[in-house]
Every structure is written in structure tokens, then in C-alpha cells.
C-alpha positions as CSV (number, residue, x, y, z in Angstrom):
1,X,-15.7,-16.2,-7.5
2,X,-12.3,-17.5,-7.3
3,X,-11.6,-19.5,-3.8
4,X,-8.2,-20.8,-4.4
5,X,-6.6,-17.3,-6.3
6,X,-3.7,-17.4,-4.1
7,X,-2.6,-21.2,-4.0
8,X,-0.1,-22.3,-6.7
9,X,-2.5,-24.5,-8.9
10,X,-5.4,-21.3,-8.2
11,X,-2.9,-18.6,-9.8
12,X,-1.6,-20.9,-12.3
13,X,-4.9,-21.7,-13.5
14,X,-6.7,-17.9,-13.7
15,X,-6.6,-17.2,-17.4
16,X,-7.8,-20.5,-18.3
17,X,-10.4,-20.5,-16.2
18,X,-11.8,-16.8,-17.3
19,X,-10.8,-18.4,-21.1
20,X,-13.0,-21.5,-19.7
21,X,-15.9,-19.5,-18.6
22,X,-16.0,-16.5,-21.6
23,X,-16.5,-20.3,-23.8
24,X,-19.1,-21.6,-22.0
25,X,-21.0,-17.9,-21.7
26,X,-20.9,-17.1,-25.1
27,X,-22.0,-21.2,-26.1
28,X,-25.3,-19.7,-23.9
29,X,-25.6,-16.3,-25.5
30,X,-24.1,-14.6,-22.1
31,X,-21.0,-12.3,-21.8
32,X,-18.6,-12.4,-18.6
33,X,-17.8,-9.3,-17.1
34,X,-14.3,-9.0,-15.8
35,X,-15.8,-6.4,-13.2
36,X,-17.7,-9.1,-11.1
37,X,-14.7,-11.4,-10.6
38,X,-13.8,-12.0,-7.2
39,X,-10.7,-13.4,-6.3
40,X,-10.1,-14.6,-2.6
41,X,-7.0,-14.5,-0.9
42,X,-5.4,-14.2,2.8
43,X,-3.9,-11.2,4.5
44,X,-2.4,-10.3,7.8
45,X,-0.8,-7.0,8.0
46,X,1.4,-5.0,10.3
47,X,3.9,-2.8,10.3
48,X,7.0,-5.3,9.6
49,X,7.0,-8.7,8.2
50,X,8.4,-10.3,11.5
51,X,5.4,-8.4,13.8
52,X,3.3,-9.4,11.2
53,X,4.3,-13.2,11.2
54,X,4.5,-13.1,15.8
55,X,1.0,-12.4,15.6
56,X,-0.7,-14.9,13.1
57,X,1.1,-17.8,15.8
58,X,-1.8,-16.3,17.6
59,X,-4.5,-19.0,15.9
60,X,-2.7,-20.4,12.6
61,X,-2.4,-23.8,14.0
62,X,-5.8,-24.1,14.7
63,X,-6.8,-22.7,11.1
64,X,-4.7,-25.1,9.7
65,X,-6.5,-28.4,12.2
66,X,-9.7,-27.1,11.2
67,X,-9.3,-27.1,7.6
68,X,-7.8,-30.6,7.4
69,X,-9.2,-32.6,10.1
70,X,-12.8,-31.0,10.0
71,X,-13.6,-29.3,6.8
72,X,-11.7,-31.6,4.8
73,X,-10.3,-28.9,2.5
74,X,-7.1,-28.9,0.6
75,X,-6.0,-25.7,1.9
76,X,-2.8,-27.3,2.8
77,X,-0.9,-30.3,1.9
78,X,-1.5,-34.1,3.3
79,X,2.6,-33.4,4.1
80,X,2.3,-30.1,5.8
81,X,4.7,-30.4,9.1
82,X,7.1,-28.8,11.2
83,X,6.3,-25.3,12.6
84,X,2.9,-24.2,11.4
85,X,3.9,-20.8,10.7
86,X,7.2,-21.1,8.6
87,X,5.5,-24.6,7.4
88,X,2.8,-22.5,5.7
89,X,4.3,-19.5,4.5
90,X,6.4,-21.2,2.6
91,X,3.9,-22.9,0.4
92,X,3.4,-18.9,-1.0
93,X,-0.7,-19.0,-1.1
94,X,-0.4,-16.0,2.0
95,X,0.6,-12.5,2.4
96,X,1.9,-12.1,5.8
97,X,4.1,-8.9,5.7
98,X,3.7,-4.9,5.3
99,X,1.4,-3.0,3.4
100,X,3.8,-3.1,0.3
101,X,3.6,-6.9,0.1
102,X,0.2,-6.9,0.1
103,X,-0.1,-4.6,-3.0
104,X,2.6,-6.7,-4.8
105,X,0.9,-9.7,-4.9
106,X,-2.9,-8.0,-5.3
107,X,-0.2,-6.4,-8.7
108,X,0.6,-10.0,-9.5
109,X,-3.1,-11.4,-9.6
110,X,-4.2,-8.5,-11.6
111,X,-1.3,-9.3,-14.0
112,X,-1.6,-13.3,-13.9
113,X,-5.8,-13.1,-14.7
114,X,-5.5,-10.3,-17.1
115,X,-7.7,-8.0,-14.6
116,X,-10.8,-8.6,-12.2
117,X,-12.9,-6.5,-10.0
118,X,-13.1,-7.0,-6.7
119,X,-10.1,-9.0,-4.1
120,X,-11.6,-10.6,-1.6
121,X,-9.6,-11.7,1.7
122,X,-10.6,-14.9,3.8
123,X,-11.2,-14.3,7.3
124,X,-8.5,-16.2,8.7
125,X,-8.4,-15.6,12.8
126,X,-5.2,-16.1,12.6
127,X,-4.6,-13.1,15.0
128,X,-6.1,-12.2,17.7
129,X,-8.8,-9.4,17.1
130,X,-6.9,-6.5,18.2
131,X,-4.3,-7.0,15.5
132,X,-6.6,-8.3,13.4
133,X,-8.3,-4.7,13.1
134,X,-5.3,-3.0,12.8
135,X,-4.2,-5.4,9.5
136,X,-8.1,-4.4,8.4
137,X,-6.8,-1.1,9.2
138,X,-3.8,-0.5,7.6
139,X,-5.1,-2.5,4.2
140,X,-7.6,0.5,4.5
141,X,-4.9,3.2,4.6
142,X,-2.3,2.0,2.5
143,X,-3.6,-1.1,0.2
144,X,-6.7,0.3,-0.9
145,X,-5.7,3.8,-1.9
146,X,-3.2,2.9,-4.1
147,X,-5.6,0.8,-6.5
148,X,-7.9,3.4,-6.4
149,X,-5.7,5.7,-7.2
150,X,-6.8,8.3,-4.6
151,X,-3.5,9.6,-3.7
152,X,-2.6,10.1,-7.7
153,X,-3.4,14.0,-7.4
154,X,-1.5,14.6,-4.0
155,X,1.5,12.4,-5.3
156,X,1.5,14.6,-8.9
157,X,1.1,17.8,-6.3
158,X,4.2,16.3,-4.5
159,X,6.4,15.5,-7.2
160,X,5.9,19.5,-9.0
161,X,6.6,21.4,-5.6
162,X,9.6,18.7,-5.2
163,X,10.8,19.8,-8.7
164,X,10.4,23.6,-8.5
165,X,11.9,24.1,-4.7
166,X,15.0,26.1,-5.4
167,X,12.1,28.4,-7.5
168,X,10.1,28.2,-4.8
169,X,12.7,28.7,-1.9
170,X,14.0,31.4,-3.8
171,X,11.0,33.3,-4.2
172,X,10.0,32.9,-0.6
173,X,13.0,34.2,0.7
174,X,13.3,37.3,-1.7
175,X,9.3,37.7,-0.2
176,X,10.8,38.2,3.2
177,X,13.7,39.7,2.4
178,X,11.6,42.9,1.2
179,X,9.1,42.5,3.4
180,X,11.5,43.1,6.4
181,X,13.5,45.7,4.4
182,X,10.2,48.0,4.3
183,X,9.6,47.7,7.7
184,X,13.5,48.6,8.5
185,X,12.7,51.6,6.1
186,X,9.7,52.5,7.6
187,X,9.8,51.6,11.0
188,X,13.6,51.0,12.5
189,X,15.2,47.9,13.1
190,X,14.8,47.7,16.5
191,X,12.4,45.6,16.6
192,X,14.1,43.1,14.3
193,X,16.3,40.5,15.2
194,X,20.6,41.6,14.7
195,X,21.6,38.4,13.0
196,X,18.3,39.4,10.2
197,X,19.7,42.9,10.3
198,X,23.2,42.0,9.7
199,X,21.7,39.8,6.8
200,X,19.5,41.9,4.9
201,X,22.0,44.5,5.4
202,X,24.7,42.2,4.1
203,X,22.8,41.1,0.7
204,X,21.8,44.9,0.5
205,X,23.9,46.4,-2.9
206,X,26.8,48.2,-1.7
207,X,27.1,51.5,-3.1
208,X,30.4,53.1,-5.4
209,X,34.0,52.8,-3.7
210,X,35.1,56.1,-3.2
């Protein structure tokens, strides 16, 4: 479990420290298992960066008093000042954006520690709940999938029909082009539109001059 993933000297340090600990399991006849790394991290989501960064004003100052007049945790520097908010997203340890952020720099851990298992996010409060949800929300719906690969098959799907549409258009239209022609022959055209008549009639082959 990796507590500090996100903060500079945390995702500096992740290949050494898996390098570290493969050492010291196979010194004690163990093997580590990339699958059961956890890396933590912290999110806040919405659906643009400046929303996203209105609503963690909601409680960020008081995340931020907690963690260095109570808990005593280097979560932020001993010069941390000015407005909390701008203050701390610039140290770079958070994603406070859109959905695409947040798979950018879940991209760049798995690239920086050479691949884990599981990312873990902190739970931060630094919205209120309502918003919270929807960043727990739209992780859900547009984070997750795409390193999961569930959306692979619909995206391949996409991409073919996106390809072939002037086939495709083609063949539709020459469909209910004949369709409409045998009920003309059958039927009339009286019940048929005049600007479809005038159509079908038009891209019907003319017969010889006389």
C-alpha cells in the first residue's frame, strides 16, 4: 500500500520501492505480486476543471488544518500559504479536473511504477457530499471503464460502422428505393409522398430517345 503515490517524492520513488520490496521478499523466500499494489491518491471530479475546483473550496481548508495542526502529516508543506485551493493544486499531488484528467494521471502511475493493481482514492471531504457523489459518480462512468476496457467492443463496433457508412448509407437507401418502387408498382402512388415520387421517378432509367 502506497499512501503518498501522488506526492512528488511518492511518484518519484515507486519503482524503487517495488525494486526495494521484490529484494527484501525474495531475501525471505516470498514473491511480490504486482496485482495487490495499492496506490492512493486524491480525486474530485466534475464536469469542467473550474466546477470541479468551486466545489473542493467547499472543505479544502479544513483538510489542509487537519492534516498539519492535528494529524501532524506532511501532506503539505511547512510553507504552504496563500489561497488554499490554488496554494495546493499547485504542488501537483491532486486531480481536481474532468474525467480525462483523472485517467491521465491514473496512465502516468501505471507507467511511473511499472503496473499495480488496484488505485485507491483518499476520502478527502473536500466537497460537500452532493458533489462528492457525483465525482464518485462520474469516476464510475467514465474512469473506470476505460481501464477495464469495457467499452473496447462498442468502440471497435463504432469505429467499423464509422468506416463502411457510404456502404452502408448506400445500401439502405437502394433498400427503400425498391421497397417503395414495388409498392408504386403494386399499389399506386397515392399514398406516397410527391417529392418521394418525383425522386424515385427521377433515379428511375429513362428509356431510348425516340
Amino acid at each position: 500500500l502506497s499512501l503518498g503515490a501522488t506526492t512528488s517524492a511518492g511518484f518519484n520513488s515507486l519503482a524503487a520501492n517495488w525494486g526495494i520490496a521484490e529484494d527484501i521478499a525474495k531475501e525471505n523466500g516470498q514473491v511480490m505480486d504486482r496485482n495487490a499494489w495499492r496506490l492512493v491518491g486524491q480525486m474530485h471530479i466534475a464536469e469542467t476543471k473550474d466546477k470541479a475546483i468551486e466545489q473542493i473550496r467547499f472543505g479544502l481548508e479544513k483538510w489542509i488544518y487537519y492534516f498539519r495542526e492535528v494529524a501532524n502529516l506532511p501532506m503539505v508543506p511547512d510553507d504552504f500559504a496563500g489561497d488554499p485551493v490554488e496554494a495546493y493544486l499547485s504542488l501537483g499531488q491532486a486531480v481536481v479536473g474532468t474525467p480525462d484528467e483523472a485517467i491521465e494521471r491514473i496512465e502516468q502511475l501505471v507507467e511511473e511504477s511499472g503496473g499495480f493493481g488496484c488505485y485507491l482514492m483518499m476520502a478527502h471531504n473536500w466537497a460537500n457530499w452532493e458533489n462528492t457523489k457525483r465525482s464518485y459518480e462520474m469516476i464510475a462512468r467514465y474512469v473506470v471503464p476505460h481501464f477495464q476496457q469495457l467499452n473496447v467492443n462498442r468502440q471497435a463496433s463504432m469505429e467499423w460502422v464509422r468506416q463502411n457508412k457510404t456502404e452502408f448509407t448506400a445500401q439502405t437507401r437502394a433498400a427503400v428505393g425498391a421497397r417503395i418502387v414495388s409498392h408504386m408498382v403494386e399499389k399506386g402512388a397515392d399514398q406516397i409522398r410527391p417529392e418521394i415520387v418525383a425522386l424515385i421517378q427521377g433515379l428511375a432509367p429513362k428509356g431510348p430517345a425516340e
